[in-house]
C-alpha positions in Angstrom: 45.9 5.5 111.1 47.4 3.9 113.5 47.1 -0.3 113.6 48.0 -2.6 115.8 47.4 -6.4 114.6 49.5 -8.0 111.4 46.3 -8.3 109.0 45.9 -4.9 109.8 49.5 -4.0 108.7 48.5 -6.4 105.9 46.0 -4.4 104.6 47.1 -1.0 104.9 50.5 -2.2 102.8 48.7 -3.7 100.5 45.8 -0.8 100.1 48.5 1.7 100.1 50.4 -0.4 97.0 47.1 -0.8 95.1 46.1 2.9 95.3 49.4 4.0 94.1 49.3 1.2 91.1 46.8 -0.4 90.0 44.2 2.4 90.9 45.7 4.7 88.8 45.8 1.7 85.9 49.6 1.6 86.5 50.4 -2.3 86.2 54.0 -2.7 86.8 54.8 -3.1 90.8 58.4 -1.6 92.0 60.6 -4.1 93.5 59.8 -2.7 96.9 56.0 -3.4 96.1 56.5 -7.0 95.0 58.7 -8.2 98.5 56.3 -6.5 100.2 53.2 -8.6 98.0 55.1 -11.6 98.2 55.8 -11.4 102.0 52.0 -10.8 102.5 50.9 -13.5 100.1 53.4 -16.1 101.6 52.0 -15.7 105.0 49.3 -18.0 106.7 45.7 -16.4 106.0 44.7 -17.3 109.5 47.2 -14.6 110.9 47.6 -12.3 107.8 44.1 -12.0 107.6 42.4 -12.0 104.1 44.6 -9.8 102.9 46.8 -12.9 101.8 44.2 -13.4 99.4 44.5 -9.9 98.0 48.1 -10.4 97.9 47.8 -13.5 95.9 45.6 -12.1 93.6 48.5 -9.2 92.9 50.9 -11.7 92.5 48.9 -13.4 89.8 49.3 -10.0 88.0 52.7 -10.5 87.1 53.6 -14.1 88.0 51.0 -16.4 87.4 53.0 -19.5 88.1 53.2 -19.1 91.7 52.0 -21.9 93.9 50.8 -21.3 97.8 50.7 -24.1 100.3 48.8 -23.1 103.3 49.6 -26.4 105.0 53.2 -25.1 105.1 52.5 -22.0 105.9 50.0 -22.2 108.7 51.7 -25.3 110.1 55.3 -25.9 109.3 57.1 -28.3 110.2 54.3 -30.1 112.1 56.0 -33.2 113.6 55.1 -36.5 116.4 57.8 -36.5 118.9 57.3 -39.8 119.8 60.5 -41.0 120.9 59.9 -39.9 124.9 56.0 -40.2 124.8 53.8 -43.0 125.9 52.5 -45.2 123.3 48.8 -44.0 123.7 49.8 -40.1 123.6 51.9 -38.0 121.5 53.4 -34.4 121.5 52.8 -32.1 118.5 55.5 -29.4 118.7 54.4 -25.8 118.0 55.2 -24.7 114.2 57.3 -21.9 113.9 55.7 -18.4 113.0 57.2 -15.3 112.1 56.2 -12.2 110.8 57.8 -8.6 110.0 55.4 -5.5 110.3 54.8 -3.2 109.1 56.6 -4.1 105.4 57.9 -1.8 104.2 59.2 -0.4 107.5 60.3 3.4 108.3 61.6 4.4 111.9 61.3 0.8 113.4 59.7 -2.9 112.7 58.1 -5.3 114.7 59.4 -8.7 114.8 56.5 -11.1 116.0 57.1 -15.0 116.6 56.1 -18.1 118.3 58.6 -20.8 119.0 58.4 -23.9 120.9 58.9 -23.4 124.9 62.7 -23.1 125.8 64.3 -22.9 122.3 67.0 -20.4 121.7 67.3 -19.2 119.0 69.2 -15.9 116.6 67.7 -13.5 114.2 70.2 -12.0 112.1 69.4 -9.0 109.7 71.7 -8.4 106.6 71.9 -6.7 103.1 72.8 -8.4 100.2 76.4 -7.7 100.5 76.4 -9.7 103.4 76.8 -6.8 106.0 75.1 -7.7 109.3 73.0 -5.3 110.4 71.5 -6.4 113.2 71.5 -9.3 115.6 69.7 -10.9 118.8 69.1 -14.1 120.3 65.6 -14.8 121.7 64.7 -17.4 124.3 60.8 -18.5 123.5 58.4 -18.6 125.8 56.2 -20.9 123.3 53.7 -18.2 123.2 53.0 -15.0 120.9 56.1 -12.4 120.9 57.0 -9.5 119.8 59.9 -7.5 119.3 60.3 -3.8 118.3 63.5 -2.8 116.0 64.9 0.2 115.3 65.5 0.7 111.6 66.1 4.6 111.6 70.1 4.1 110.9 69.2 1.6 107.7 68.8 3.1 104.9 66.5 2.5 102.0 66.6 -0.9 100.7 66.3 -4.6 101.1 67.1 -6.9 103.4 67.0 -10.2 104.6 66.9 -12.2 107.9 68.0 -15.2 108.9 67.1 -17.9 111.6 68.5 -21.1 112.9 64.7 -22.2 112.9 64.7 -22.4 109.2 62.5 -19.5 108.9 64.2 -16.9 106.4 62.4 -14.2 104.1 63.1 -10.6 103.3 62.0 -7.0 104.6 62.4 -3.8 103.1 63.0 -0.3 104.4 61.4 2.9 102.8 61.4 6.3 104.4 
């Protein structure tokens, strides 16, 4: 079934992971199952829908240390710029979201984000050797974007991405 929004993608991972584990009373997640739980559960529940929650609860399963902070994740690095404002008004600037979907990927991922207006920045995606696989700078518009890649050439496996917003994570490829 095709979907189109991230809490759909959301759910669908994390139904599909659940019906190959846990409904079958298999407890142990692969490590592709757990970066993709993690991902999920990391994300802000406004966008990732209430399948955060689920994710979290998964989590719990086999780390039940972990600690979510929804400030964080919902709002980043919420800061005053106050330094060119008028005393009686100040500037939030925008926090910076982005998401992977679907996770894992196949063919191709969407890369969605929203950075403040006018900031360049670079996503960079890498294995764990270090070997770049993919990079792009992005001008931001300050709203909602998205950004399809082709991931046909990469084979199975993990990967992470980089930022110079300070926004790093992993993804993970199964065909």
């Amino acid at each position: 079934m095709p979907v189109a929004e991230i809490y759909e993608y959301n759910y669908q991972s994390l139904y599909n992971i659940y019906l190959s584990t846990m409904a079958r009373r298999r407890n142990q997640f692969t490590d592709t199952d757990k970066t993709v739980i993690e991902a999920i559960a990391q994300q802000c529940p406004k966008y990732g829908g209430d399948a955060v929650y689920m994710a979290r609860a998964m989590v719990f399963t086999y780390n039940d240390s972990m600690i979510y902070n929804d400030t964080a994740a919902c709002f980043g690095n919420l800061r005053q710029l106050n330094s060119t404002t008028p005393k009686n008004q100040t500037t939030v600037e925008q926090p910076t979201q982005i998401y992977f979907y679907p996770v894992p990927a196949q063919d191709k991922i969407t890369f969605r984000y929203m950075v403040n207006e006018g900031k360049v920045f670079q996503l960079t995606i890498y294995d764990t050797f270090g070997k770049i696989y993919f990079t792009k700078k992005y001008i931001s518009n300050g709203e909602i974007n998205e950004d399809i890649i082709d991931t046909k050439e990469l084979p199975n496996g993990i990967y992470y991405y980089s930022t110079d917003t300070g926004k790093n994570g992993k993804i993970s490829i199964l065909k």
